[in-house]
N, C-alpha and C positions, 0 to 999 in steps of 0.2 A: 947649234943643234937643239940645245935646250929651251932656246927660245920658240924655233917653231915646234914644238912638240906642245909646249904650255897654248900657244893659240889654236892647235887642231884640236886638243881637251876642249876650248871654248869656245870654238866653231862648233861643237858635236855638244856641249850642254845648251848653249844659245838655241841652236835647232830641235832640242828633247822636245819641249811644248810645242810647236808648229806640229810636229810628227805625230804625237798624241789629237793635237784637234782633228788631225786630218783623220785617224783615225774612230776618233768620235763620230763627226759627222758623217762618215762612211757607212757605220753603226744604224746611227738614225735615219739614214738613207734607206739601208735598209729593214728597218723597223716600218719603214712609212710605207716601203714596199710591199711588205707580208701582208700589212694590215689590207691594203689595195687587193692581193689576190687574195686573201679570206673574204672582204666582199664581193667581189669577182663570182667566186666559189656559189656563196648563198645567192647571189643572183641566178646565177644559172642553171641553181638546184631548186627556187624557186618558178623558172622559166621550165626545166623539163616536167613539173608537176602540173603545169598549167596548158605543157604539150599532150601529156601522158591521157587528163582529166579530156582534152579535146580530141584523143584519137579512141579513148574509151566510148565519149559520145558519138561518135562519126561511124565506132561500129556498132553500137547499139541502136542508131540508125538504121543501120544497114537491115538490124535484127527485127524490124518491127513486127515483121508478122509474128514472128513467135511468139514475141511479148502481148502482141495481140491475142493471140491465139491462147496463151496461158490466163490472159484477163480476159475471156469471154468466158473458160473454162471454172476461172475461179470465182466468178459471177452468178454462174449458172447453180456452183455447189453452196455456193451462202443461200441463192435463193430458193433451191431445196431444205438447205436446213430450214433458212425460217416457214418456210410451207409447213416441213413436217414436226416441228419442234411445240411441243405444247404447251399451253398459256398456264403461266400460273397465278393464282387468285390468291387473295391476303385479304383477311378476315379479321378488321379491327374491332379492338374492346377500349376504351376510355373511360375511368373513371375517378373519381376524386376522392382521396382518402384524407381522411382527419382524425387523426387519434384520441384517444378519449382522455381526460384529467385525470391521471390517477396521484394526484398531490395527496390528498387524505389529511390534507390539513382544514384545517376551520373547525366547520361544527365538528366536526369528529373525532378532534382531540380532545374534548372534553366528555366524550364516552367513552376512550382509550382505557380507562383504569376500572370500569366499572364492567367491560366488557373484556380484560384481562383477569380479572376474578374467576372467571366460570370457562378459562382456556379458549375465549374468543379473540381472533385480528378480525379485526372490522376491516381488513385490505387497505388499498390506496397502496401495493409497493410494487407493484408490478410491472412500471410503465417503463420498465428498462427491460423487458424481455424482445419488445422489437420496436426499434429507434432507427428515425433516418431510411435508409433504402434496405434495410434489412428483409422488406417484402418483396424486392426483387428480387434478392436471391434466393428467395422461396418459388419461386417460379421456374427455376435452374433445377431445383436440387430432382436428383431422380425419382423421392418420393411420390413429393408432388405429379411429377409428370409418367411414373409408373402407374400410381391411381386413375390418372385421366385414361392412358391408353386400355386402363381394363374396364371402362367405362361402357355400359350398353350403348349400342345405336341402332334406331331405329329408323328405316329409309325405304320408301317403296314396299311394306310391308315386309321387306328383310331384315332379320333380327341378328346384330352380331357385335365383337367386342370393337372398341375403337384401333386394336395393334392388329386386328383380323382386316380389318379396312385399311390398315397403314400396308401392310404385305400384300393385301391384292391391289394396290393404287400402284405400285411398285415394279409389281410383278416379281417379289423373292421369292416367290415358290417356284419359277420359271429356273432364278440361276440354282435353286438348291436340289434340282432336279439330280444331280449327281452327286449329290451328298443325302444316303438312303435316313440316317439318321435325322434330316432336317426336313425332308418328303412332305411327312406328313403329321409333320409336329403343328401341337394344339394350344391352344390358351386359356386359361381357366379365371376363374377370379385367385387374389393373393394369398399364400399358405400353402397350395401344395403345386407350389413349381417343381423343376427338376434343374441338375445343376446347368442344364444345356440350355432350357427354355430363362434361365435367370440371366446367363452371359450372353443368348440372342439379347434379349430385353435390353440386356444396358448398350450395344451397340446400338438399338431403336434409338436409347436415351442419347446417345452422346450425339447421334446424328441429328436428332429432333434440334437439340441445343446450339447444335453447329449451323444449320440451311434453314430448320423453319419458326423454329421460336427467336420473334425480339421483345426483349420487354426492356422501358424504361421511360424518361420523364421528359418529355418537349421542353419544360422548360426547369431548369434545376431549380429557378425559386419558387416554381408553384408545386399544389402535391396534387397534380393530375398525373397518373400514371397510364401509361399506353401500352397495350399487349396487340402484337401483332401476331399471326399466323399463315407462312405463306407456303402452299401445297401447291401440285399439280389436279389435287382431286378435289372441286370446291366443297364438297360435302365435310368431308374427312377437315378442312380447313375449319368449317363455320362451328363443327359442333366441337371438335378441340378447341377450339380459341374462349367459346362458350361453356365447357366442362373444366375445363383449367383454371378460367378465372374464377367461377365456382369452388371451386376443391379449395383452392388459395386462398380467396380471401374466408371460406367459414374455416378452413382450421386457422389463421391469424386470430381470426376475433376468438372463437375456442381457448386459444394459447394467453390471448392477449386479458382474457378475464376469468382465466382456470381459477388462479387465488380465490379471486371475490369469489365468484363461483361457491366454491366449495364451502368459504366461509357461511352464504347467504344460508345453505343447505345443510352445514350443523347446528345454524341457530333456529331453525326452523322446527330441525329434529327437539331440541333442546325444547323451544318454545313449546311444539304439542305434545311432549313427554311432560312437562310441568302443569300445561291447561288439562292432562288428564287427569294427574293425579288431585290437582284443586278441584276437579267435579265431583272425583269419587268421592272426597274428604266433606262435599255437602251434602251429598245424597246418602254417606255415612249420616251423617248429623240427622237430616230427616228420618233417614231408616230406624234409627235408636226412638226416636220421638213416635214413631207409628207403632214400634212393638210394644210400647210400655202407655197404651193409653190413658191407663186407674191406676197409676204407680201408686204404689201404699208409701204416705211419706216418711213412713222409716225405713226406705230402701231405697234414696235419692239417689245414692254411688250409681243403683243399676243407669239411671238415665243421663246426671249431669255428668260425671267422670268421662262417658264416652262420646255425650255431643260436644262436650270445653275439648277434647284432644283433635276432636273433629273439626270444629271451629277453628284451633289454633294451627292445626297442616292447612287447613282453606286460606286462613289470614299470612301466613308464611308462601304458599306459595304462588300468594296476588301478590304481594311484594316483586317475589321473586320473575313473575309471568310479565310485569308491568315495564320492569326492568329491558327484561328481554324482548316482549315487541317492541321497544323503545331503539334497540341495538338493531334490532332484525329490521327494521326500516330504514337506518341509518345505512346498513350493509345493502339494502335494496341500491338506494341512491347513492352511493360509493360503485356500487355496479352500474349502473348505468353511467354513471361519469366513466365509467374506464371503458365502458364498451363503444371501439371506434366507430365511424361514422364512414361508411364505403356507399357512396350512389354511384350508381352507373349513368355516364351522360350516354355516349355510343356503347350500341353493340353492333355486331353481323348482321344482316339482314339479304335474303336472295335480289338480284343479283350480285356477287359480289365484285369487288374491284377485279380484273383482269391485265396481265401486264403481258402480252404479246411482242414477239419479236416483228420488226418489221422489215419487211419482203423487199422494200428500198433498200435501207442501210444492207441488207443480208447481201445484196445484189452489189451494191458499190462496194465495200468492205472486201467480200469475196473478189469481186476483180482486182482490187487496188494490192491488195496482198500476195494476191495471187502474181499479177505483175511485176513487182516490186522481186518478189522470190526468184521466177524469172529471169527478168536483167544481173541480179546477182550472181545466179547461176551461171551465166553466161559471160560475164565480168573475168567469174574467177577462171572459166575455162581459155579464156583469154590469156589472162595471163602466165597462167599455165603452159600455153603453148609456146609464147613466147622463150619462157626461160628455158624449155628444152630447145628451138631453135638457137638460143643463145648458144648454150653448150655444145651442141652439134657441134656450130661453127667453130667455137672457142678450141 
């Protein structure tokens, strides 16, 4: 008995690994299975998209007229917009700026000490107050384009401000019709606005900045600058584009040689305050010489005491006069090196450039979108119907 008992233990270990492979490869049988009906799966999920995509087409087939019918419709309203849509005109300015030298070095240091005596700068420090694009952002700022809008214009013999031409080109007094405050509000020159006509103004400003002002440089390593202006009203376009670059570039150059400026015009003062007092101090001298013509000469004091004091403020202040047109010239030419150099190569000129919509594209565009809108609409009521048939059934 103990002997077969010891051989059914190793019949039944002998058999353990046979039992496991079979087991394995049952395993992997069915791994190799799943993976089969996972592609299976994507196959057929791939095949109903490509049924779905072909019964979408077969009915929008079906749909033609409508889609037709929506693209003549949306054809028809593009090509009223561009009928009724109006052109608008841009009014180019071009021109080349070149800043002026304000180094103040060379000759001019060498009258730095002599012209620091009498509380003169001879300038030259100025040329950091606008460097690089800095004059474009002078064309932004609402200053700048505040001034321009209170600018006169004069057109067909009608006289009026240029934010008066901005609102009737517009038509805002049409929407402010219902706001009594805004009716009949007016514009003046700058100083006595009111707080309502200040916060109109800046919404002008900020819109101006947004749709019709561009300014900037065609090409970033030359210094041509280009201002653009584009309106629906060429007038309002040609003469903003033209009052703007004006206003900008004389206060730049103003700003850009205030220093010198000032300086040229203390030594100036200085110089004809000293060339007066050296005339009086001769014509002293002579005057004393004409009153005493038989001077008894033992009363020399009355003659030479007062023509030597005479002589000596004339001779003090030729020194001092000689000095100063010396400085006063140097500050001449110190200014004109720092005063930039702005030509205008283009400006506006009637006709101006015209940028219209065209009556083509308005016509294709409109059908093609119009179409397009359509078949989607139609798509989704599809499938729409669909899914409550589904559930009905379901």
């Amino acid at each position: 008995m103990e002997n077969k008992d010891q051989e059914g233990k190793s019949i039944i270990s002998s058999s353990a690994p046979i039992i496991a492979n079979v087991q394995i490869s049952e395993s992997s049988d069915y791994g190799v299975n799943g993976r089969t009906n996972i592609n299976a799966n994507d196959e057929i999920s791939f095949k109903e998209i490509v049924l779905k995509l072909r019964e979408w087409y077969r009915y929008l087939g079906s749909k033609w007229l409508v889609i037709l019918i929506a693209g003549l419709a949306g054809g028809i309203m593009g090509l009223a917009y561009a009928w009724l849509k109006k052109p608008v005109y841009t009014a180019t300015t071009t021109f080349v700026l070149e800043s002026g030298d304000g180094g103040g070095g060379g000759g001019l240091g060498q009258y730095a000490g002599i012209a620091s005596m009498v509380g003169i700068d001879l300038g030259g420090g100025g040329g950091g107050i606008f460097q690089g694009d800095n004059i474009l952002e002078l064309y932004k700022s609402r200053a700048m384009i505040q001034k321009t809008l209170l600018s006169p214009l004069e057109h067909d013999g009608k006289k009026q401000l240029l934010i008066e031409r901005f609102i009737e080109s517009n038509d805002l007094r049409g929407k402010w019709k219902r706001k009594p405050e805004l009716a009949n509000i007016q514009f003046s020159q700058p100083g006595t606005h009111s707080r309502l006509q200040d916060s109109i103004m800046g919404e002008i400003v900020k819109d101006i900045n947004k749709t019709y002002l561009t300014v900037g440089k065609p090409d970033k390593k030359l210094s041509i600058i280009k201002v653009e202006v584009k309106s629906k009203d060429e007038v309002f376009a040609k003469v903003f584009n033209e009052q703007i670059v004006k206003n900008v570039n004389d206060f730049y150059v103003q700003t850009k040689t205030k220093k010198s400026l000032d300086n040229v015009a203390i030594l100036q003062q200085k110089t004809d305050s000293v060339r007066t007092v050296m005339t009086g101090a001769i014509y002293t001298a002579a005057s004393v010489s004409d009153a005493t013509p038989n001077l008894n000469p033992t009363r020399q004091v009355q003659r030479v005491a007062p023509i030597q004091r005479s002589q000596f403020t004339a001779e003090t202040n030729k020194a001092i006069l000689s000095e100063l047109v010396k400085n006063l010239e140097m500050s001449k030419i110190a200014l004109r090196k720092e005063t930039p150099l702005i030509q205008v190569v283009d400006q506006p000129i009637f006709p101006l450039e015209k940028e219209s919509s065209s009556k083509a594209k308005g016509l294709i565009f409109g059908g093609v979108i119009f179409g397009f809108l359509a078949a989607l609409v139609l798509i989704v009521r599809y499938i729409f119907r669909n899914l409550l048939r589904e559930n009905q059934a379901g």
